[in-house]
C-alpha positions in Angstrom: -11.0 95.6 -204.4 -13.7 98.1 -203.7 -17.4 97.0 -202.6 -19.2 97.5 -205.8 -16.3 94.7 -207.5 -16.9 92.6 -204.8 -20.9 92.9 -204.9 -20.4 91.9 -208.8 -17.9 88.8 -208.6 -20.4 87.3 -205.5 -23.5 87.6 -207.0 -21.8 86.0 -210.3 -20.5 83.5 -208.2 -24.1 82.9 -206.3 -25.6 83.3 -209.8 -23.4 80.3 -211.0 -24.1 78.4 -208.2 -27.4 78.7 -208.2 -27.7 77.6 -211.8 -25.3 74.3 -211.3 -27.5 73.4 -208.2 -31.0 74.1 -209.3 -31.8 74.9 -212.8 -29.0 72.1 -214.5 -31.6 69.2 -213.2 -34.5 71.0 -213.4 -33.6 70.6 -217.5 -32.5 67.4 -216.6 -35.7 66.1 -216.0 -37.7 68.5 -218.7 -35.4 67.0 -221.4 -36.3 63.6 -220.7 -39.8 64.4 -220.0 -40.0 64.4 -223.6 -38.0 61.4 -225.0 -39.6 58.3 -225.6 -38.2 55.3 -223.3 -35.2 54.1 -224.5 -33.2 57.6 -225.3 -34.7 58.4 -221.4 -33.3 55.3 -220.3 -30.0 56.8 -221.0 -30.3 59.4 -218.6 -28.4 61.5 -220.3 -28.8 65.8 -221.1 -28.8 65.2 -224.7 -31.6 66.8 -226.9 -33.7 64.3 -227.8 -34.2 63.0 -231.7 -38.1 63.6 -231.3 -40.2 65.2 -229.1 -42.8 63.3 -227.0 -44.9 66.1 -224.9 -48.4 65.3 -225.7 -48.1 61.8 -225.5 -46.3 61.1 -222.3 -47.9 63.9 -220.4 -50.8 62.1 -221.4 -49.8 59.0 -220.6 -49.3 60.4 -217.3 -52.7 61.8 -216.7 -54.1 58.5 -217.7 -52.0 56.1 -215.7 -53.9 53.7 -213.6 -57.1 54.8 -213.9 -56.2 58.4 -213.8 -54.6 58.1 -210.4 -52.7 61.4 -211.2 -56.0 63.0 -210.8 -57.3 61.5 -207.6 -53.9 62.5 -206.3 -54.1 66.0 -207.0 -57.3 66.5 -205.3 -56.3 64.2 -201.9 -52.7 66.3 -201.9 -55.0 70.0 -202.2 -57.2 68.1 -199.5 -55.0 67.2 -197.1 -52.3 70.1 -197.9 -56.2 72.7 -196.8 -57.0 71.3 -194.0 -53.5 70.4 -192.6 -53.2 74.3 -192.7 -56.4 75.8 -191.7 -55.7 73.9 -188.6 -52.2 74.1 -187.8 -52.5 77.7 -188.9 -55.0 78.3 -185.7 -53.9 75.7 -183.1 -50.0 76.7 -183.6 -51.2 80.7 -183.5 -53.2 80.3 -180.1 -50.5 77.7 -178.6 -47.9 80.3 -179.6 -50.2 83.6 -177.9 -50.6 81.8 -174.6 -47.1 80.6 -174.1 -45.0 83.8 -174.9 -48.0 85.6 -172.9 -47.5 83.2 -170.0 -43.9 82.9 -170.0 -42.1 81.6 -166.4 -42.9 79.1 -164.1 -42.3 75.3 -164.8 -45.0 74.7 -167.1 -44.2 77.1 -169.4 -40.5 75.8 -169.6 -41.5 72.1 -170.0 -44.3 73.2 -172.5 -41.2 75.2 -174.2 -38.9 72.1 -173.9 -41.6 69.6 -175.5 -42.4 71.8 -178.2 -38.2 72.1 -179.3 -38.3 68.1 -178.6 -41.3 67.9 -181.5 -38.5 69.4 -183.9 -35.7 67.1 -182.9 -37.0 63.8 -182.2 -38.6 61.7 -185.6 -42.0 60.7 -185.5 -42.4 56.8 -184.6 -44.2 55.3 -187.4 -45.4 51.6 -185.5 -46.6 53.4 -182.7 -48.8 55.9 -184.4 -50.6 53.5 -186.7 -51.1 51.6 -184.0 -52.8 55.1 -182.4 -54.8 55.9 -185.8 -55.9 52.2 -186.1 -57.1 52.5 -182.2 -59.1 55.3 -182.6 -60.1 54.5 -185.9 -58.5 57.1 -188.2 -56.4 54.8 -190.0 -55.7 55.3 -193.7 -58.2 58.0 -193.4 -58.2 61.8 -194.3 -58.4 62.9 -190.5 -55.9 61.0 -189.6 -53.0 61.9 -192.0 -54.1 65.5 -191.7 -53.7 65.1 -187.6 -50.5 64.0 -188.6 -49.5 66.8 -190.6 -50.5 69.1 -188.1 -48.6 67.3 -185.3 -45.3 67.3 -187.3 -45.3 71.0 -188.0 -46.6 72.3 -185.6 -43.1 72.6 -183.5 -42.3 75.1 -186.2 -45.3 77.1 -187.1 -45.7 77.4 -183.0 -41.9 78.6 -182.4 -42.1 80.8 -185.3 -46.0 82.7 -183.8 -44.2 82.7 -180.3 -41.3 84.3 -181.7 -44.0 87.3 -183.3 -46.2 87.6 -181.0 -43.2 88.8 -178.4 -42.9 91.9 -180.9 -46.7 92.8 -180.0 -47.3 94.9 -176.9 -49.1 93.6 -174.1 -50.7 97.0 -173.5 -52.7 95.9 -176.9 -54.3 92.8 -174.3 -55.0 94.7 -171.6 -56.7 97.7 -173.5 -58.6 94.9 -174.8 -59.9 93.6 -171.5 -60.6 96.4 -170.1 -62.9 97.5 -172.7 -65.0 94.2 -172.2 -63.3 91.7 -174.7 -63.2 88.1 -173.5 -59.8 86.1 -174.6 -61.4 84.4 -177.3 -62.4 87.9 -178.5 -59.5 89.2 -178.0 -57.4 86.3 -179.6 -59.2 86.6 -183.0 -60.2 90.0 -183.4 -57.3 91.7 -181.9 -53.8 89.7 -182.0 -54.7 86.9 -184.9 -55.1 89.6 -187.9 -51.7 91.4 -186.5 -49.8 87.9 -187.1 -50.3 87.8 -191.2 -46.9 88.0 -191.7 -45.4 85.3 -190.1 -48.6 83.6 -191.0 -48.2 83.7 -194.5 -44.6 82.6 -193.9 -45.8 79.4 -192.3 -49.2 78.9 -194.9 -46.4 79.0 -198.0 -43.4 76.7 -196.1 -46.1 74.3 -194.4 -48.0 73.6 -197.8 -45.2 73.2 -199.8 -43.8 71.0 -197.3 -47.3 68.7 -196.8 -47.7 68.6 -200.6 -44.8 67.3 -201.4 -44.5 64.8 -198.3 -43.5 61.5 -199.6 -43.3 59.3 -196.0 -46.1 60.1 -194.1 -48.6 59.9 -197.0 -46.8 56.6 -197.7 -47.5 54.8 -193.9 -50.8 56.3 -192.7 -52.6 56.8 -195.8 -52.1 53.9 -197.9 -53.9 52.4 -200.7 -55.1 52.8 -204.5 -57.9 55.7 -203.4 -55.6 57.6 -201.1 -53.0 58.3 -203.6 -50.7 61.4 -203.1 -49.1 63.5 -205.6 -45.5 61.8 -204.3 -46.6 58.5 -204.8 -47.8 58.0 -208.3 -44.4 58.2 -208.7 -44.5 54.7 -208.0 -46.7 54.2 -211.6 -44.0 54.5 -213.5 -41.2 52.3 -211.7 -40.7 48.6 -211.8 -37.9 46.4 -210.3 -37.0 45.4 -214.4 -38.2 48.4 -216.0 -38.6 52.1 -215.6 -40.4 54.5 -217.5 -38.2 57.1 -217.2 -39.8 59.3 -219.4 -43.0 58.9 -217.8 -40.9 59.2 -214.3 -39.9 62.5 -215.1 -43.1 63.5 -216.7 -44.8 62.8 -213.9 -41.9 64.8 -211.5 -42.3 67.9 -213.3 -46.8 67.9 -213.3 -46.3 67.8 -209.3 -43.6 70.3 -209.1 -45.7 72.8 -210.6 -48.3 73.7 -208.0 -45.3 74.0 -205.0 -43.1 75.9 -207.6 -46.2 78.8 -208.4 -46.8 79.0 -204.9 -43.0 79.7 -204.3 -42.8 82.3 -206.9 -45.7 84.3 -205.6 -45.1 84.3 -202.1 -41.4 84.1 -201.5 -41.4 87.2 -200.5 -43.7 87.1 -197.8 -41.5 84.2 -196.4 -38.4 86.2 -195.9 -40.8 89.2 -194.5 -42.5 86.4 -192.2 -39.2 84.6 -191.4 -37.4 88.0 -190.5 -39.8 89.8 -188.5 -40.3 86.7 -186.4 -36.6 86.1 -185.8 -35.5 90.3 -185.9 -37.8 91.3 -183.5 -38.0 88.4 -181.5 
């Protein structure tokens, strides 16, 4: 078998794959997007007898005082400001330490920051923090949150860039009068786009779509995210499944764009951090 088969049967193969894993219940939940209750209560692929868009995906939009709506904007809230500052703590966290590298706080700085990616957050203690300090079911506090639990990630991934940067780029820096903060966001910060855009994409995909944390530190009607108006449409007796599914696929949207766009900058980010690292 010469490379060119083998190239055709794997990407076949990865081709089929792909399709059983991804796209097979991405239909399954269009399909019954647009049934009316009782043929999505079935849960079946079958094509349904007639066709409901406008009035579920309405439904949806009007559920509960248009929660859907109020969810969307604290989700694109939180999702901003969780990045805008992760983006520019993790990116000066990462600078110093690969820039500073040796010595024993470097290696238990190193050791706390792998520790952030392995150990779970506690969720008791840290409302207990939040409600202490008063950031409780409060926009600053989730978004604190969201920073804390990515920024393990984001800050391994800049550390792992800014190693491929020369250090003669600092020192010509300083020696032609730039201070660090200078030198930090004028210099190195605009030569990390890369990875940055590779972290901006993951991170708000991932804070968008968070389901837990959103759920234990920002409760309440008001504070709805995207993930939880799911909860509109289910009942211990009865679930709209339509209405389920509805809502599944108007929330999936914005991540899904933002994936199409960019996913090429994540594999350019992700491999130039871990290549030439």
């Amino acid at each position: 078998m010469n490379n060119g088969t083998r190239k055709i049967i794997v990407g076949a193969v990865s081709l089929i794959l792909s399709t059983i894993v991804f796209w097979i219940p991405f239909y399954f939940v269009i399909i019954n997007s647009v049934k009316n209750q009782a043929e999505s209560a079935e849960l079946s692929m079958a094509w349904p007898s007639s066709f409901y868009l406008f009035e579920n995906y309405r439904e949806v939009f009007l559920a509960a005082d248009a929660m859907l709506v109020r969810a969307f904007y604290n989700s694109t809230l939180m999702t901003v400001l969780s990045i805008g500052i992760l983006v520019l703590v993790s990116a000066m966290a990462g600078f110093v330490l690969q820039r500073r590298e040796g010595g024993r706080a470097s290696s238990f700085l190193n050791f706390m920051i792998l520790a952030g990616l392995m150990i779970p957050p506690a969720i008791v203690p840290t409302i207990w923090v939040l409600d202490g300090i008063g950031l409780f079911k409060t926009m600053a506090g989730i978004t604190l949150v969201q920073v804390a639990l990515h920024f393990p990630f984001a800050c391994i991934l800049y550390k792992a860039f800014v190693a491929t940067l020369p250090k003669e780029i600092d020192e010509s820096a300083l020696i032609d009068g730039c201070g660090g903060s200078r030198l930090f966001l004028s210099i190195i910060f605009p030569l990390l786009k890369p990875v940055t855009s590779t972290i901006v994409v993951l991170t708000s995909i991932g804070v968008f779509n968070d389901f837990v944390h959103p759920l234990y530190f920002f409760p309440g009607a008001d504070n709805a995210t995207v993930q939880l108006t799911l909860y509109n449409f289910m009942s211990r007796f009865t679930t709209s499944w339509n209405l389920l599914f509805a809502n599944i696929v108007l929330i999936s949207i914005p991540p899904l764009i933002l994936f199409i766009f960019f996913n090429k900058k994540i594999v350019a980010g992700m491999t130039a951090g871990a290549v030439k690292g």
